[in-house]
C-alpha positions as CSV (number, residue, x, y, z in Angstrom):
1,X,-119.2,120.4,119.3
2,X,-117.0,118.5,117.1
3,X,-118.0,117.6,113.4
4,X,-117.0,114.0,112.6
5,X,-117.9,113.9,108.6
6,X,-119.7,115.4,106.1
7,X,-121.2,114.6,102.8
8,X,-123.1,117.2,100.3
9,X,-126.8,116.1,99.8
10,X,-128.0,118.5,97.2
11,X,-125.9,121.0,95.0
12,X,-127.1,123.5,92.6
13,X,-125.4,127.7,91.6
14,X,-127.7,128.7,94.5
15,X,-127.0,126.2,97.3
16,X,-125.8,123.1,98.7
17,X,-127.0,120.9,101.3
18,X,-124.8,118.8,103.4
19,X,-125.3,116.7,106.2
20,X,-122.6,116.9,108.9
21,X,-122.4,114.2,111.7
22,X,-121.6,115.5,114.9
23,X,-120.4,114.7,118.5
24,X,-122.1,117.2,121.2
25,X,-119.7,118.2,124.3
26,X,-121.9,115.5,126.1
27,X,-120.3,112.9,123.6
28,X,-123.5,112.1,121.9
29,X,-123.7,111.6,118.7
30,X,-125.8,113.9,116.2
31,X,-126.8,115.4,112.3
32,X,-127.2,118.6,111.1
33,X,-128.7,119.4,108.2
34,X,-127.0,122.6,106.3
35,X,-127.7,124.9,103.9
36,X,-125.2,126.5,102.4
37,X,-125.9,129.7,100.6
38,X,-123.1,132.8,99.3
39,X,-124.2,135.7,101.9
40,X,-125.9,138.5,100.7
41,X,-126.6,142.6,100.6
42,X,-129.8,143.8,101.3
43,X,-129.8,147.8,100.6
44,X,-132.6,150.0,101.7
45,X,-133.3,153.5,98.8
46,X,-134.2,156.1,100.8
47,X,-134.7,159.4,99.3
48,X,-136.1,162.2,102.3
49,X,-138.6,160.0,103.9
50,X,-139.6,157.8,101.3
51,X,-138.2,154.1,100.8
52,X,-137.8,152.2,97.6
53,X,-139.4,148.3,98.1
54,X,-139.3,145.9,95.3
55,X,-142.0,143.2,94.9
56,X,-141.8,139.9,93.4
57,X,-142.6,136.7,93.5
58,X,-141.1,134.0,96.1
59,X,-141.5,130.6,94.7
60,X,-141.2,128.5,97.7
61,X,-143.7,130.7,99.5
62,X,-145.9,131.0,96.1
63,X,-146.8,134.6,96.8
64,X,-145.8,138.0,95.5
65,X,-144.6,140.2,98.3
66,X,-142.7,143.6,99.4
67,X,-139.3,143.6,100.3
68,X,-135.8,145.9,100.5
69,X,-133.5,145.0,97.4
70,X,-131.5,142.2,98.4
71,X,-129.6,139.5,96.4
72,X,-126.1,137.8,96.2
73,X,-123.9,136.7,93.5
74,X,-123.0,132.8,93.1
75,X,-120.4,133.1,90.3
76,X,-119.3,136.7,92.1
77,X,-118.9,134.9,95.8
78,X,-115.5,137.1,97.1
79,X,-117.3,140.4,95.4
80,X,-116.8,143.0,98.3
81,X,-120.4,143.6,100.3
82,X,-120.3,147.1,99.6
83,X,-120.4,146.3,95.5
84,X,-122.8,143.8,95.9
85,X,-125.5,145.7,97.9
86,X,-124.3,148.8,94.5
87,X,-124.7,145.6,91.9
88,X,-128.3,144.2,93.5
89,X,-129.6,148.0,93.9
90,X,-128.5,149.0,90.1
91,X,-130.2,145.4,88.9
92,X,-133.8,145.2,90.9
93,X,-134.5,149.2,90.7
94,X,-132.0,151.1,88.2
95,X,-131.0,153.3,91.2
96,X,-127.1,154.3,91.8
97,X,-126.2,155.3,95.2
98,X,-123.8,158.4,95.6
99,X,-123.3,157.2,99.3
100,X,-124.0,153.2,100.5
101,X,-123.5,153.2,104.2
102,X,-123.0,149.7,106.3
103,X,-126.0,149.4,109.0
104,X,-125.1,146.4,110.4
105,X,-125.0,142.1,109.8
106,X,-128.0,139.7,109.6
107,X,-127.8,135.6,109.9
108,X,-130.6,134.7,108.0
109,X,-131.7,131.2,109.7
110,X,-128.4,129.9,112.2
111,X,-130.3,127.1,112.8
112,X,-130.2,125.6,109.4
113,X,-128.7,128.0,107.2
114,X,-124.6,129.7,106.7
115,X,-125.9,132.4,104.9
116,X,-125.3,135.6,106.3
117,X,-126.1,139.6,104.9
118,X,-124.9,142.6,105.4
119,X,-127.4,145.5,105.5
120,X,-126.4,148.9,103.8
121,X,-128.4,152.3,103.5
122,X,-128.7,153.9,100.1
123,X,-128.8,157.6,99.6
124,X,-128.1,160.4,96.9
125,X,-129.6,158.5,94.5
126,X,-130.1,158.8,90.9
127,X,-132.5,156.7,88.6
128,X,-131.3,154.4,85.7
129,X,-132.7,151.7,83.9
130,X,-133.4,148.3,86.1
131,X,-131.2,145.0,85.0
132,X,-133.4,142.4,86.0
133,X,-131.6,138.5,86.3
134,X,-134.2,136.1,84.5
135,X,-136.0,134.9,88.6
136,X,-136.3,138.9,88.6
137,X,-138.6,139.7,85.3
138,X,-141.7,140.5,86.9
139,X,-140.5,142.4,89.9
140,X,-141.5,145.9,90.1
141,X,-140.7,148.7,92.3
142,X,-142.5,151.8,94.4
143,X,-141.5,154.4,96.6
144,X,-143.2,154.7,100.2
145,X,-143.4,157.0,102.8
146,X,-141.9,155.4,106.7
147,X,-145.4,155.3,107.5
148,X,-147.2,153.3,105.0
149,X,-143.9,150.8,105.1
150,X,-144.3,150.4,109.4
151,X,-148.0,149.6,108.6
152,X,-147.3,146.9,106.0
153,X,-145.4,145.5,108.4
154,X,-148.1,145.5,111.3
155,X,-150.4,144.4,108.9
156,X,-148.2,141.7,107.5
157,X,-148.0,142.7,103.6
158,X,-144.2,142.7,104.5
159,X,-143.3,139.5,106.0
160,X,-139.1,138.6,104.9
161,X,-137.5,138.7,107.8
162,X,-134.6,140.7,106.5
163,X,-136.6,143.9,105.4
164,X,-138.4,143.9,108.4
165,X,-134.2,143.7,110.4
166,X,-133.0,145.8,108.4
167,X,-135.7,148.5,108.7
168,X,-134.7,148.2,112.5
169,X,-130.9,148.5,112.1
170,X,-131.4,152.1,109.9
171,X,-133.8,153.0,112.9
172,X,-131.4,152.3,115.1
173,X,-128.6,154.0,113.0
174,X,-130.7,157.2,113.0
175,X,-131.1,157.4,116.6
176,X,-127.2,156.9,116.8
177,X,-126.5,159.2,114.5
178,X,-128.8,161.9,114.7
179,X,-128.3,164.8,117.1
């Protein structure tokens, strides 16, 4: 696929939209629409066998839900994933990590979207004070135990796509990594 142009629709700190015209390997012609967003960290607290979910509300979906603490940093775009996934974890829940291990990578929508996150598991953690961004003032946190977070899941009280990969990447990591 080749692109022939480009032109931004849409820009704000968050995102951009461009529309990219496009020549398939048939030779056809085409559009894409893109989104283009800085990638993210998504970082899953986990202290024994409980897991720390934020809650907050998602404008675009107009509902309050349960998710891992996740976030990136517009003005901050070349920060290393490792001290955004420490930055987003200190700012939604107060917690520091003494170790902040890489799972794994998740595109968030490759069919309309650049925006790409990488999934880290938080342990040895000690409690601070939360540093909320203004979107972020009514967001609270709770611990759970594995099983009351795999039956929000099957019940659908957690529904972002993310938390629900990323619960499966530190599965995964477990069974690699655990004799």
């Amino acid at each position: 696929m080749e692109t022939l142009s480009s032109r931004q629709v849409y820009a704000n700190r968050w995102m951009t939209l461009r529309e990219d015209r496009i020549r398939r390997t048939d030779g056809s012609d085409g559009v894409y629409g893109v989104v283009d967003k800085p990638d993210y960290a998504l970082v899953i607290p986990l202290d024994g066998d409980k897991l720390q979910l934020v809650e907050q509300f998602r404008y675009p979906l107009g509902i309050r839900r349960w998710e891992f603490p996740q976030g990136t940093a517009p003005d901050r775009a070349e920060l290393p994933p490792a001290e955004l996934a420490a930055r987003e974890l200190r700012e939604e829940t107060g917690l520091s990590a003494g170790s902040l291990v890489e799972l794994g990578l998740l595109d968030v929508a490759p069919g309309l979207a650049s925006q790409r996150g990488r999934v880290f598991l938080a342990t040895d953690l000690t409690d601070g004070e939360p540093e909320p961004e203004p979107e972020e003032q009514d967001m609270r946190t709770a611990w759970f135990d594995r099983a009351q977070v795999e039956r929000m899941i099957a019940d659908g009280e957690i529904t972002d796509a993310q938390s629900v990969a990323a619960y499966t990447l530190l599965l995964l990591w477990e069974r690699r990594n655990t004799p």
